[in-house]
C-alpha positions as CSV (number, residue, x, y, z in Angstrom):
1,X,-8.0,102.1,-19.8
2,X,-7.9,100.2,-16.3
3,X,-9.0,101.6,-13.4
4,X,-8.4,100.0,-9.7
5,X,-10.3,101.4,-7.4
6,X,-8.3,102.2,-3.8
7,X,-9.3,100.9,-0.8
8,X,-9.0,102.9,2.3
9,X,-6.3,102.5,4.8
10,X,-6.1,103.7,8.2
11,X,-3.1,104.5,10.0
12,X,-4.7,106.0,13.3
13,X,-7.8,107.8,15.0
14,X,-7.2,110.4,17.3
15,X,-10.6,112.0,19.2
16,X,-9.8,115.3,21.3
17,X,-12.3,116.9,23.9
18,X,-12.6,119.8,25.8
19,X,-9.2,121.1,23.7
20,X,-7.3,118.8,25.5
21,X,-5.9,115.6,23.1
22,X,-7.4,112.6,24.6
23,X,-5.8,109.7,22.9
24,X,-8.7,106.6,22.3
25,X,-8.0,103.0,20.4
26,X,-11.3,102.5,18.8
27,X,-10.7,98.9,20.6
28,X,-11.0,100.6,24.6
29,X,-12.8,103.7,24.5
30,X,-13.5,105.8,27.2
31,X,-16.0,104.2,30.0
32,X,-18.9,106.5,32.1
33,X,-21.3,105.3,34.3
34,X,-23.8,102.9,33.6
35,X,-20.9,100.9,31.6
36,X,-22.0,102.5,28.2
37,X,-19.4,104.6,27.2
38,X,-20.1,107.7,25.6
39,X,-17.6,107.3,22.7
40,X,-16.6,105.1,20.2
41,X,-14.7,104.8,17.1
42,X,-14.5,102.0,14.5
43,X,-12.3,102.1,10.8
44,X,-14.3,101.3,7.9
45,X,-12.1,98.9,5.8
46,X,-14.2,99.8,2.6
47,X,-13.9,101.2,-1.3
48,X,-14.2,105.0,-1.4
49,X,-15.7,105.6,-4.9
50,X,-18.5,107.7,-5.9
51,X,-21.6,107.0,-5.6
52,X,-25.2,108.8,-6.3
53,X,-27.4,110.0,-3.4
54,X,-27.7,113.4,-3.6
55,X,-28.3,114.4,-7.3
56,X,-27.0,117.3,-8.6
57,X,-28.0,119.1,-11.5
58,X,-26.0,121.8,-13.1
59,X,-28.2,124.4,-15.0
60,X,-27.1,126.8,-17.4
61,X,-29.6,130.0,-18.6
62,X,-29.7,132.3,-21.1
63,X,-32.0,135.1,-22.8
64,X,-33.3,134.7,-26.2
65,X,-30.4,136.4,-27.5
66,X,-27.7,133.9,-26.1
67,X,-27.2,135.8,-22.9
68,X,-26.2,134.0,-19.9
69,X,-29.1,135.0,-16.8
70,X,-27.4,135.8,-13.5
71,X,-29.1,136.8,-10.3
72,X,-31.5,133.9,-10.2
73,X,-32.8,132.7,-7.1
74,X,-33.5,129.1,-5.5
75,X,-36.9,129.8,-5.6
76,X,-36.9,130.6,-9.3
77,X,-36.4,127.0,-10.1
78,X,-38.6,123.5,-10.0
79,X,-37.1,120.4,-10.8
80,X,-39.3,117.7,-12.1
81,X,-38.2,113.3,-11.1
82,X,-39.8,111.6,-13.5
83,X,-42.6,114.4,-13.7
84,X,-43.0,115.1,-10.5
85,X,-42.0,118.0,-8.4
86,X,-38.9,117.5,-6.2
87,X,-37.9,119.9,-3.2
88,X,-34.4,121.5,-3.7
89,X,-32.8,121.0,-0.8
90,X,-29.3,122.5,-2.0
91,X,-28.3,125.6,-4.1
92,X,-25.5,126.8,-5.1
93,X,-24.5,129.5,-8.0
94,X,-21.3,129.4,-9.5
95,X,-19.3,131.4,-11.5
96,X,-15.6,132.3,-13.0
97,X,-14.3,134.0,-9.8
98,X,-15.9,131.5,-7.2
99,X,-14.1,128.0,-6.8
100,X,-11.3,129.6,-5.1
101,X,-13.1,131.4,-2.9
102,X,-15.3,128.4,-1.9
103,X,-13.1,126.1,-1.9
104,X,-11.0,127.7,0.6
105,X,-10.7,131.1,2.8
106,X,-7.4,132.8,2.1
107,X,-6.3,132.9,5.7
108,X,-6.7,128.9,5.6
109,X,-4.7,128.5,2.6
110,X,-1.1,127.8,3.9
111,X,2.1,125.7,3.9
112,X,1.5,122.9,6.5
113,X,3.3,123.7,9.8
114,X,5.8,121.6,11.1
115,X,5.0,120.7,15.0
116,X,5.2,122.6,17.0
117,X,3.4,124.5,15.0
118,X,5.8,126.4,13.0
119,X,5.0,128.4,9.6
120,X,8.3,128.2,7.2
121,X,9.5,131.5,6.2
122,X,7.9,132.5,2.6
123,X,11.2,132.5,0.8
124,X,11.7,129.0,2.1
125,X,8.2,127.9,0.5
126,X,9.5,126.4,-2.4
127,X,7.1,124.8,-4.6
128,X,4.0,126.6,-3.0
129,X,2.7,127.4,-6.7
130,X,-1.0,128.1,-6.7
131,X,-1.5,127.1,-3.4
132,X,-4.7,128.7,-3.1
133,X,-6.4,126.9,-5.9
134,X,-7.8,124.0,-5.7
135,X,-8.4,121.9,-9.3
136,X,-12.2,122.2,-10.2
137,X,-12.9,121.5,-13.6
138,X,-12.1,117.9,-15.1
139,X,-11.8,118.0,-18.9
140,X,-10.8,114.6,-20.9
141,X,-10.0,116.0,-24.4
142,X,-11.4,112.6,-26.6
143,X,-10.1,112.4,-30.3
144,X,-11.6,110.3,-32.7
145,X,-8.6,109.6,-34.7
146,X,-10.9,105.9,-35.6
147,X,-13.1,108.3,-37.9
148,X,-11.6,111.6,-38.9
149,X,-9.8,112.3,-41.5
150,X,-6.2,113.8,-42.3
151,X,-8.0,117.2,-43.2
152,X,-9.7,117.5,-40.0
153,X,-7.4,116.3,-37.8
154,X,-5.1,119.1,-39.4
155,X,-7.8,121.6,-38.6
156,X,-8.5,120.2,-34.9
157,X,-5.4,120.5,-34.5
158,X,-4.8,124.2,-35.6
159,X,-7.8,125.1,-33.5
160,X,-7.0,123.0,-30.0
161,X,-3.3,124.6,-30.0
162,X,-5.1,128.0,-28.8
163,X,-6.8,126.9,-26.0
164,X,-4.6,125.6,-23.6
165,X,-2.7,129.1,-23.2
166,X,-6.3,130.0,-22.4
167,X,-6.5,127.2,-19.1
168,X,-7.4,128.3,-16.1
169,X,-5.3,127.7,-12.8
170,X,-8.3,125.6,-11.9
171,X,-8.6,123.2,-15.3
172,X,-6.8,120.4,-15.3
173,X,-6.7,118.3,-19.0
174,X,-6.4,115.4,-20.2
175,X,-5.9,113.8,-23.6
176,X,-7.2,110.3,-25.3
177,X,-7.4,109.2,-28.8
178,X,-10.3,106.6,-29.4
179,X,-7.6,104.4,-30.8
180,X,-6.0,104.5,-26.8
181,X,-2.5,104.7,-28.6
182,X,-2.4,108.0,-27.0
183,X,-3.3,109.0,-23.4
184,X,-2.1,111.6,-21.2
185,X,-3.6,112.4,-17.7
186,X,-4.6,115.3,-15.9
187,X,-2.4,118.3,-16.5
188,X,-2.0,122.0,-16.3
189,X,1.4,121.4,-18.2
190,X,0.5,123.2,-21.5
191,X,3.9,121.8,-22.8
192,X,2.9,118.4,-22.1
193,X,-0.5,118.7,-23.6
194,X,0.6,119.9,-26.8
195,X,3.3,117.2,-27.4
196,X,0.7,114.6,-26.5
197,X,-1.6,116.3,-29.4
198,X,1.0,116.1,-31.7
199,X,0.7,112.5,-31.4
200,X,-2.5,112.2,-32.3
201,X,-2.7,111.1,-36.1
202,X,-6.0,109.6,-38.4
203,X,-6.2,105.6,-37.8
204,X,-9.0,104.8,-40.6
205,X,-9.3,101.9,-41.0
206,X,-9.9,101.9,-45.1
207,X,-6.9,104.0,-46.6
208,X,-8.4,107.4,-47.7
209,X,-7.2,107.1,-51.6
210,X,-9.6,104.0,-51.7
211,X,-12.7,104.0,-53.0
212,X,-15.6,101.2,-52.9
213,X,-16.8,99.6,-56.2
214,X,-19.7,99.9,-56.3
215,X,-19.3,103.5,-54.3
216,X,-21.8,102.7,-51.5
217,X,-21.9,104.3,-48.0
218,X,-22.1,102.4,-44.6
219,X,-25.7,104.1,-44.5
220,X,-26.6,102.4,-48.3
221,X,-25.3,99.3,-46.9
222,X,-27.5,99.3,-44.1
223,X,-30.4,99.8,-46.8
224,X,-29.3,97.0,-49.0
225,X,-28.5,94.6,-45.7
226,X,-30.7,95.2,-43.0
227,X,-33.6,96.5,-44.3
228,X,-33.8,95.3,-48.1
229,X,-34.1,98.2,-49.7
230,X,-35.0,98.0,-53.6
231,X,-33.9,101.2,-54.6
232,X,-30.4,101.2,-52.8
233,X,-30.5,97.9,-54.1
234,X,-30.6,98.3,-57.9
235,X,-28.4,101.5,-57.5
236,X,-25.6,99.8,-56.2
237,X,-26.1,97.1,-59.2
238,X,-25.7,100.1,-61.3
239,X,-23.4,101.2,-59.9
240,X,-21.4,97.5,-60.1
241,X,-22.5,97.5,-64.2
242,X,-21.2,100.7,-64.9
243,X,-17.9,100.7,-63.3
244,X,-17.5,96.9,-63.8
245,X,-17.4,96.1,-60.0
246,X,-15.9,92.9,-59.7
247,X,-17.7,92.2,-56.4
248,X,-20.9,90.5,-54.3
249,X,-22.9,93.2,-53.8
250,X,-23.9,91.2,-50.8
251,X,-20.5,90.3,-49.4
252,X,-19.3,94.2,-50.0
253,X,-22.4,95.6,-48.1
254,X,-22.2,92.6,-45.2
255,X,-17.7,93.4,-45.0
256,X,-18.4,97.4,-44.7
257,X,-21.1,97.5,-42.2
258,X,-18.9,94.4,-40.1
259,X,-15.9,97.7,-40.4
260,X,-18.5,99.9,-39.2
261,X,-19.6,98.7,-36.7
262,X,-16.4,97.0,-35.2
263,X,-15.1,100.9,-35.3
264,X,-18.6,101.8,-33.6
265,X,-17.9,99.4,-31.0
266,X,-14.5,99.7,-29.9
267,X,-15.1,104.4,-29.9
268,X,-18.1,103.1,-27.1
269,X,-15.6,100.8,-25.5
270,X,-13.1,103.6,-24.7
271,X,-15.5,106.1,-24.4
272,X,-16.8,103.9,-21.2
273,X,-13.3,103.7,-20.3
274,X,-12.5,107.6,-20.6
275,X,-16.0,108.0,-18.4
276,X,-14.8,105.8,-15.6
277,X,-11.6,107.7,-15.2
278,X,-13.3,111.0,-15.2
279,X,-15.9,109.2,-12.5
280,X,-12.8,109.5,-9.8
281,X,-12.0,112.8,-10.3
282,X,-12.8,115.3,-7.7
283,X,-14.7,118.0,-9.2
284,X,-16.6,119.0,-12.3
285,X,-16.4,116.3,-15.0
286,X,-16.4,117.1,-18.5
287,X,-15.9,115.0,-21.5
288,X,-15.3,117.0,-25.0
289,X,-15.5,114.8,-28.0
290,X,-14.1,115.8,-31.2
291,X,-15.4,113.8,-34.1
292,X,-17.1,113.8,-37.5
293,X,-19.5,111.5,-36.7
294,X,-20.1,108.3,-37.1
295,X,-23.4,105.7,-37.9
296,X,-25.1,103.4,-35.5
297,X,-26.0,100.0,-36.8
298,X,-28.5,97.5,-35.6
299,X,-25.7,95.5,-34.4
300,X,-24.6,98.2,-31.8
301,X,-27.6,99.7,-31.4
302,X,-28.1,98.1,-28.1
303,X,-24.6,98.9,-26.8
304,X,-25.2,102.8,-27.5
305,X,-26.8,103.9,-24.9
306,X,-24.5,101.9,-22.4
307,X,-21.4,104.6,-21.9
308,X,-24.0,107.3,-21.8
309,X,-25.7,105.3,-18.8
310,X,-21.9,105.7,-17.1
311,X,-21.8,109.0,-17.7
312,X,-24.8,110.4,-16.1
313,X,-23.7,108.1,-13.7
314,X,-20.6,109.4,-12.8
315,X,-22.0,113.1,-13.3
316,X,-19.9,113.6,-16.7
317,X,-21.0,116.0,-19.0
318,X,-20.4,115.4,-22.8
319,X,-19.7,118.7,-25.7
320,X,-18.9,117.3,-28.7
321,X,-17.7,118.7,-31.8
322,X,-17.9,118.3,-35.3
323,X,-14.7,118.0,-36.6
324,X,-15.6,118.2,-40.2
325,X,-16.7,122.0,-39.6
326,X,-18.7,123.6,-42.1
327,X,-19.6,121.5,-44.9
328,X,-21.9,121.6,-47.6
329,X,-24.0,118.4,-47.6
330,X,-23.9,117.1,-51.4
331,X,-24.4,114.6,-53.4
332,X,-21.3,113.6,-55.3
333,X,-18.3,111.8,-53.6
334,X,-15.7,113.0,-51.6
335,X,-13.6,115.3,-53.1
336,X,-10.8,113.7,-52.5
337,X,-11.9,110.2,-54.0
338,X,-11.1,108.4,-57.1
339,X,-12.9,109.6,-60.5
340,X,-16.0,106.7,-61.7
341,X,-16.2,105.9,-65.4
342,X,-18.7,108.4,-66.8
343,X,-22.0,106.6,-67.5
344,X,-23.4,106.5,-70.8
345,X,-27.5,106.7,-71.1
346,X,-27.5,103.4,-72.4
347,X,-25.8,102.5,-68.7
348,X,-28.3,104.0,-67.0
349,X,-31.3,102.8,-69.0
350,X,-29.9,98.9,-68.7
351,X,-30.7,99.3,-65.2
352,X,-34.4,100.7,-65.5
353,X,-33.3,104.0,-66.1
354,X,-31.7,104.7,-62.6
355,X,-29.7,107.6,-62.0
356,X,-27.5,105.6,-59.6
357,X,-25.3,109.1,-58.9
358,X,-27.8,110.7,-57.6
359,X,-29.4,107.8,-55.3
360,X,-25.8,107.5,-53.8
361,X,-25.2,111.7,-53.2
362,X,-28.5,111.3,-51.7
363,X,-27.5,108.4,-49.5
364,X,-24.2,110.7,-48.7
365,X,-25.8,113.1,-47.7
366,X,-28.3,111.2,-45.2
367,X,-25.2,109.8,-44.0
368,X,-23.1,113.2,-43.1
369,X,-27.0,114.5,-41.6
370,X,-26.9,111.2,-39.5
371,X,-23.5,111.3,-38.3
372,X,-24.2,114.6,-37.0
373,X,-27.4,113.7,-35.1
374,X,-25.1,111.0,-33.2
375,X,-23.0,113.9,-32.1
376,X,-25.8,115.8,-31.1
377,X,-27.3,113.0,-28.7
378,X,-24.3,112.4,-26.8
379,X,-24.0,115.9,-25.9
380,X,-28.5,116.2,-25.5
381,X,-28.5,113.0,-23.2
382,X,-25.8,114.4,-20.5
383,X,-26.2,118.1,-20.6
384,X,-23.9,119.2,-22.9
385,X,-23.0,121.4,-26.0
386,X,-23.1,120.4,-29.5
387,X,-20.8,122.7,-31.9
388,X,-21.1,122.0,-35.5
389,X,-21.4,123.2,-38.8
390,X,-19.2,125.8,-38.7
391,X,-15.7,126.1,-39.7
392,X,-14.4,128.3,-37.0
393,X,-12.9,125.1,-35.0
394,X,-11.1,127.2,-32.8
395,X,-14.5,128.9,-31.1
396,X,-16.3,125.6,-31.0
397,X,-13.2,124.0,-29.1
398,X,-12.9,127.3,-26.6
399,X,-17.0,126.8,-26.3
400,X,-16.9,123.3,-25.6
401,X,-14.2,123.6,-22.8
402,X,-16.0,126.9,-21.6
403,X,-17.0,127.6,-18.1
404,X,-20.2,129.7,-18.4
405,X,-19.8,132.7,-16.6
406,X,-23.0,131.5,-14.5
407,X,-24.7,128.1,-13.3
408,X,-26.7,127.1,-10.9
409,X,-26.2,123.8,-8.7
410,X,-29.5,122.5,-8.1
411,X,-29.6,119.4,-5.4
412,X,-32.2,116.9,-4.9
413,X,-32.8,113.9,-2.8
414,X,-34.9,111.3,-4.6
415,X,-37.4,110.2,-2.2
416,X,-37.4,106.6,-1.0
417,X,-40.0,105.3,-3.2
418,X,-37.7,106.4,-6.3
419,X,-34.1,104.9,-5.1
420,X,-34.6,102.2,-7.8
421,X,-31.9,101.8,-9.8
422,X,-34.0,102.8,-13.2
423,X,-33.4,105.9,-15.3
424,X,-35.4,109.1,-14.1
425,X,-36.3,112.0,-16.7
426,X,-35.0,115.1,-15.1
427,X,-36.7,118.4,-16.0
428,X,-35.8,121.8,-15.0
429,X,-38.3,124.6,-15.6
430,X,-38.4,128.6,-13.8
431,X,-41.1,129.8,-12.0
432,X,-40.8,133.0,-13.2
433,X,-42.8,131.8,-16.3
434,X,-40.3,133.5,-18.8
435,X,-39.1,131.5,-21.6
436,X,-35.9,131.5,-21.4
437,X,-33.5,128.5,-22.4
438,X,-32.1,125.9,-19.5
439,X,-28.9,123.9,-20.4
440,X,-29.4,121.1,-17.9
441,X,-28.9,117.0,-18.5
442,X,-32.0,115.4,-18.9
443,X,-32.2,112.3,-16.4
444,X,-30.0,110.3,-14.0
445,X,-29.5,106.7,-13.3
446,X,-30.4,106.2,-9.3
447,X,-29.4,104.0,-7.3
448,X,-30.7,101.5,-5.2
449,X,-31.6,101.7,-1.6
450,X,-30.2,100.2,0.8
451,X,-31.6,98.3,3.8
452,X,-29.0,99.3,6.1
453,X,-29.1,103.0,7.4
454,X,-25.8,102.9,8.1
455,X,-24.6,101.4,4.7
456,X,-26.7,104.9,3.3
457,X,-24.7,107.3,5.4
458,X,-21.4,105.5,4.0
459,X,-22.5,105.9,0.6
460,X,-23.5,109.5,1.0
461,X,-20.1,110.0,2.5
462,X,-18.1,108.4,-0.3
463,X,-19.9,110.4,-3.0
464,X,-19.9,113.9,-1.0
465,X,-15.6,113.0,-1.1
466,X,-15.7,113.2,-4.9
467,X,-17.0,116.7,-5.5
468,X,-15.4,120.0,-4.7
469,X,-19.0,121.8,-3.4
470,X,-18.1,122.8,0.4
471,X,-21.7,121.7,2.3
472,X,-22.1,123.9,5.5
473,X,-24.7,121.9,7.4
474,X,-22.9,121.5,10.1
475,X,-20.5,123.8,10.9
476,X,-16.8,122.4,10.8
477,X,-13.1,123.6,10.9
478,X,-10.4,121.7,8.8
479,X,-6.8,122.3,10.0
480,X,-2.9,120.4,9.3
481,X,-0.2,119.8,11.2
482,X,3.4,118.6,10.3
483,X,5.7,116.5,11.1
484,X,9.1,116.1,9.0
485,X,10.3,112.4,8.8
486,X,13.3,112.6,6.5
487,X,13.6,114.5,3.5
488,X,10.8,112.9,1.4
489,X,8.3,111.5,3.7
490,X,6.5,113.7,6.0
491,X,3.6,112.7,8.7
492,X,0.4,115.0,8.0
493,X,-1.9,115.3,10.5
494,X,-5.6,116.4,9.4
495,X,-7.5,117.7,12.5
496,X,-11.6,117.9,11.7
497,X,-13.4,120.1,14.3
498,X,-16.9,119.6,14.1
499,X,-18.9,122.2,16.1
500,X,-21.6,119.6,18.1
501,X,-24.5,122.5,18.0
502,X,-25.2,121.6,14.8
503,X,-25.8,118.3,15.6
504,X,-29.9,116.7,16.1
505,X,-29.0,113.6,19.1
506,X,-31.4,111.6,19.6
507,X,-32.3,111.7,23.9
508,X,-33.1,107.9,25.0
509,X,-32.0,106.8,28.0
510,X,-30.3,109.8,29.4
511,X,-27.7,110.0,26.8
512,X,-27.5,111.9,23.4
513,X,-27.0,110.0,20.7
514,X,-25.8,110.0,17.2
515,X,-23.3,108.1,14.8
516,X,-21.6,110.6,12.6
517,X,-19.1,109.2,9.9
518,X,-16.3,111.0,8.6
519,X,-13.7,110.3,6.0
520,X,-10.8,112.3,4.7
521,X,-9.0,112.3,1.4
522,X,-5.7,113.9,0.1
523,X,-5.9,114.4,-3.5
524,X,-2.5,115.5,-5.5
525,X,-2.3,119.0,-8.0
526,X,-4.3,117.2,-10.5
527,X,-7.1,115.8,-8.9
528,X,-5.7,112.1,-8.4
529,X,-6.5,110.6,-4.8
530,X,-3.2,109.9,-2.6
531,X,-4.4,108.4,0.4
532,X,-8.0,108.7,2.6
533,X,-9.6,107.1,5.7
534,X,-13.0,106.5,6.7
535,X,-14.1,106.1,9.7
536,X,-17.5,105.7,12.0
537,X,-18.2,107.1,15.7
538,X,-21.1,106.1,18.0
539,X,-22.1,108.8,20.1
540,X,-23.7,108.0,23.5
541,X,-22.9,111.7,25.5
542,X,-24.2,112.5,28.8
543,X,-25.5,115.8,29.6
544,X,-22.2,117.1,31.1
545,X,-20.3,116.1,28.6
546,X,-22.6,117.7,25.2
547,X,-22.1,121.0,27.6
548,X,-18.4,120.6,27.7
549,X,-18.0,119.7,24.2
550,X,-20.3,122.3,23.2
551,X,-17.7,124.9,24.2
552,X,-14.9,122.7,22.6
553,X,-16.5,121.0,19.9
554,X,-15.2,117.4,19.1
555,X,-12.4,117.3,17.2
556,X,-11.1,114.2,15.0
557,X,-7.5,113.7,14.3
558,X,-6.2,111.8,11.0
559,X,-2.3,110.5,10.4
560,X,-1.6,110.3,6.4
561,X,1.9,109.5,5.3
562,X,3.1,112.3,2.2
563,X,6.0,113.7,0.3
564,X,6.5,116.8,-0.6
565,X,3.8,118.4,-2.7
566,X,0.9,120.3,-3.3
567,X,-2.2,119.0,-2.2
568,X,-6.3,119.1,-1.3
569,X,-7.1,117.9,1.9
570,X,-10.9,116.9,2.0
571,X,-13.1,116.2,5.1
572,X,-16.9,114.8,5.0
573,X,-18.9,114.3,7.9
574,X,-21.9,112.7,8.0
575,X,-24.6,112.7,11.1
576,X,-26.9,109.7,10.8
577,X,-29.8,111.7,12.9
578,X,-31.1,114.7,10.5
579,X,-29.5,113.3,7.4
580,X,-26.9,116.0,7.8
581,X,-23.2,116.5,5.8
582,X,-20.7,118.9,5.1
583,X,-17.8,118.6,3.4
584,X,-14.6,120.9,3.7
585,X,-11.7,121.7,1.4
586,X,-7.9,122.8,2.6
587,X,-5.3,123.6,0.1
588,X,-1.9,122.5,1.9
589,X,1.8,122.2,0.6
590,X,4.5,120.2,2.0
591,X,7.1,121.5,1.2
């Protein structure tokens, strides 16, 4: 899947003061004595993607008995960089009933109003459906119609059918196959999601009637191949003699590990894909993979770990699923596969006496324990769930798409020395001393510092845009105003109040100084990104004017272009003095 990333543009900048709109070009801003002036604003012409300053780590506990632990405290918890102890410098607990409370008060959920300001009458709001909620929770439903088979895809499907009746007004789903014949984007429509599931069908690439002669796996070939294995060796011979295999043992293993691992390749390829479309998404990113597994070979070995990188990257978090459900692990063939010639003891013996049947169930069965480890380090490496070996699909789907009724946001700033760009080992630990069990990912790719102070407090801004968490360090207001400019466009104005108290200038010269950046975004019902500006003002106040504005505040005015719709406006500031941000969410409709 192609992603292009948008670039911001910006229609206007609009700075008021002392209440009273002062209109200011960023090109002739307003002149005090001394010929500094105190103000000025300049348009950032840059990408807004996310990026990682600020980590986050999303903690899960429970008892001994499965029980999720509430009530715990910031203090409660350590985090560990790399082994050492970091400070937390942001906490947050979360649970079912809280994203719409956080995201937005009630009494600042409304229909934009028209200016003057002018609040339509309710039985005019058409299409003000869950106006109040903003989307939280990203989840990209991945099927691996490359590996499963017709019998599990039947039961995937069965047990994925119940669960979108079950969504939440603040899930939003989306649907690949690892074949990327099928792809639907983020919905609430449960309609649309289960058409698009309907779609999704078994791609194998060996027909499932067909069985190998000799019978080997992709994990004996790997034996006989790669690591010249005598016993997988002479019981693939055996195998050859008894069921008269017209084949190269050589060429058979070398053509069913080049399948393999061609398969292996292209699930990473759109896995990686999948992962950078959940990267833009602005909230919680999960990715639930449904899969019976699948083997790694040397060949791909190296290319493994590379969509995992992305993912802790981007923040994703990965449950997967088995989608073979409870099985028995065994040594004979599928059951589903093509009788072998019965072997005589004179067979056997012409081949030293092997039991080739029971080499190969034994190889089978490595095989289904291997797949299943592959599963279970996707999910170990980013944080997530691993359901498996059990047959009731349908609770290991609703437990992979599960909310916990708890979690605690844990927030860190890695300290200069460690903005390297390597992967850091995350640990999370209580202080309590009680041994209970943390659901938490285990490391983080940081990035690099950069030189430029400046070039820091953009990045900080662009990744604060892409998460739903409302940051109070500096206390801000967020309000819309609207004008109507024909029947599908309207002119929305977002107005960013920013209360200068909270604010640590920097006194040289006589004036107080700071640069705070601020950018705004509009994201759609689903999460997508419409429109957003970013922007950068220099701060040079004299006395009498940080007195007047600290009775007004300063105020920052935005001009988007919309149609009608439901959408998230989002405002970031960022003060350079005091590393301070806070971030702001306002449901609006335009109706």
């Amino acid at each position: 899947m192609l992603w292009r990333w948008i670039r911001v543009s910006v229609i206007g900048c609009l700075l008021l003061t002392g209440g009273q709109a002062q209109e200011q070009q960023s090109g002739a801003p307003a002149t005090v004595k001394g010929n500094e002036s105190e103000t000025s604003t300049r348009d950032i012409d840059a990408e807004i993607k996310v990026r990682v300053n600020l980590v986050l780590v999303r903690a899960v506990v429970k008892d001994a008995a499965g029980n999720i632990v509430p009530d715990l405290k910031q203090e409660d918890f350590q985090v560990f960089d790399n082994g050492k102890p970091q400070k937390i410098s942001s906490f947050n607990v979360e649970t079912a009933e809280t994203p719409v409370k956080a995201a937005a008060p009630p009494a600042e959920v409304k229909v934009a109003a028209s200016v003057p300001e002018k609040q339509p009458k309710s039985e005019s709001g058409a299409g003000v459906v869950n106006a109040s909620v903003i989307p939280k929770r990203f989840v990209a439903l991945v099927f691996d119609d490359s590996h499963m088979k017709l019998a599990d895809a039947m039961a995937v499907h069965a047990a994925t059918e119940k669960l979108f009746a079950s969504l939440t007004p603040t899930d939003r789903v989306a649907i690949y196959s690892t074949q990327g014949n099928v792809q639907q984007d983020f919905t609430d429509d449960a309609a649309t999601l289960r058409k698009t599931l309907a779609a999704i069908v078994p791609h194998t690439s060996i027909d499932e009637r067909h069985q190998e002669c000799p019978d080997i796996s992709y994990y004996q070939a790997d034996l006989i191949e790669n690591k010249h294995d005598e016993g997988a060796i002479a019981a693939a011979n055996a195998d050859a003699v008894v069921n008269t295999c017209p084949t190269n043992l050589d060429a058979t293993a070398q053509r069913i590990l080049q399948e393999g691992d061609s398969q292996t390749s292209a699930t990473y390829e759109d896995l990686g894909n999948i992962v950078r479309k959940l990267e833009s998404m602005p909230g919680q990113r999960v990715l639930v993979y449904v899969s019976p597994g699948f083997l790694i070979g040397q060949s791909v070995f190296g290319n493994s770990w590379d969509w995992i990188e992305k993912a802790l990257q981007a923040g994703v978090v990965v449950n997967t699923v088995d989608a073979r459900g409870l099985y028995t692990p065994n040594g004979l063939g599928d059951i589903d596969a093509a009788p072998q010639h019965p072997a005589t003891m004179a067979d056997l013996l012409s081949d030293a006496g092997m039991d080739y049947q029971r080499m190969e169930g034994q190889y089978r069965m490595q095989t289904q324990f291997e797949q299943g480890q592959v599963l279970a380090s996707m999910a170990a490496n980013t944080g997530g769930t691993y359901f498996h070996n059990r047959n009731d699909l349908s609770q290991g789907m609703s437990q992979a798409l599960e909310e916990p009724s708890v979690s605690y946001v844990l927030g860190f700033r890695p300290e200069n020395a460690t903005a390297d760009g390597k992967f850091h080992n995350l640990k999370v630990a209580l202080t309590n001393g009680k041994k209970y069990q943390i659901q938490a990912r285990n490391g983080y790719f940081a990035r690099k510092k950069l030189n430029d102070p400046e070039e820091e407090a953009k990045e900080e801004v662009r990744e604060a845009l892409f998460s739903n968490d409302e940051i109070a360090t500096l206390p801000m207001q967020l309000n819309t105003q609207l004008l109507t400019i024909n029947e599908t466009t309207s002119q929305l104005t977002v107005l960013t109040r920013l209360d200068i108290h909270g604010l640590r200038f920097r006194k040289t010269d006589g004036r107080s100084r700071d640069n705070v950046v601020l950018a705004t975004a509009i994201f759609d019902r689903n999460g997508q990104l419409v429109d957003g500006q970013m922007k950068e003002v220099a701060l040079r106040l004299q006395d009498v004017t940080v007195k007047r504005l600290s009775q007004s505040g300063l105020t920052f005015k935005s001009v988007f272009t919309v149609k009608p719709g439901t959408y998230n406006v989002r405002s970031v500031v960022q003060s350079s003095e005091g590393d301070q941000v806070s971030a702001r969410n306002l449901p609006t409709v335009i109706p």
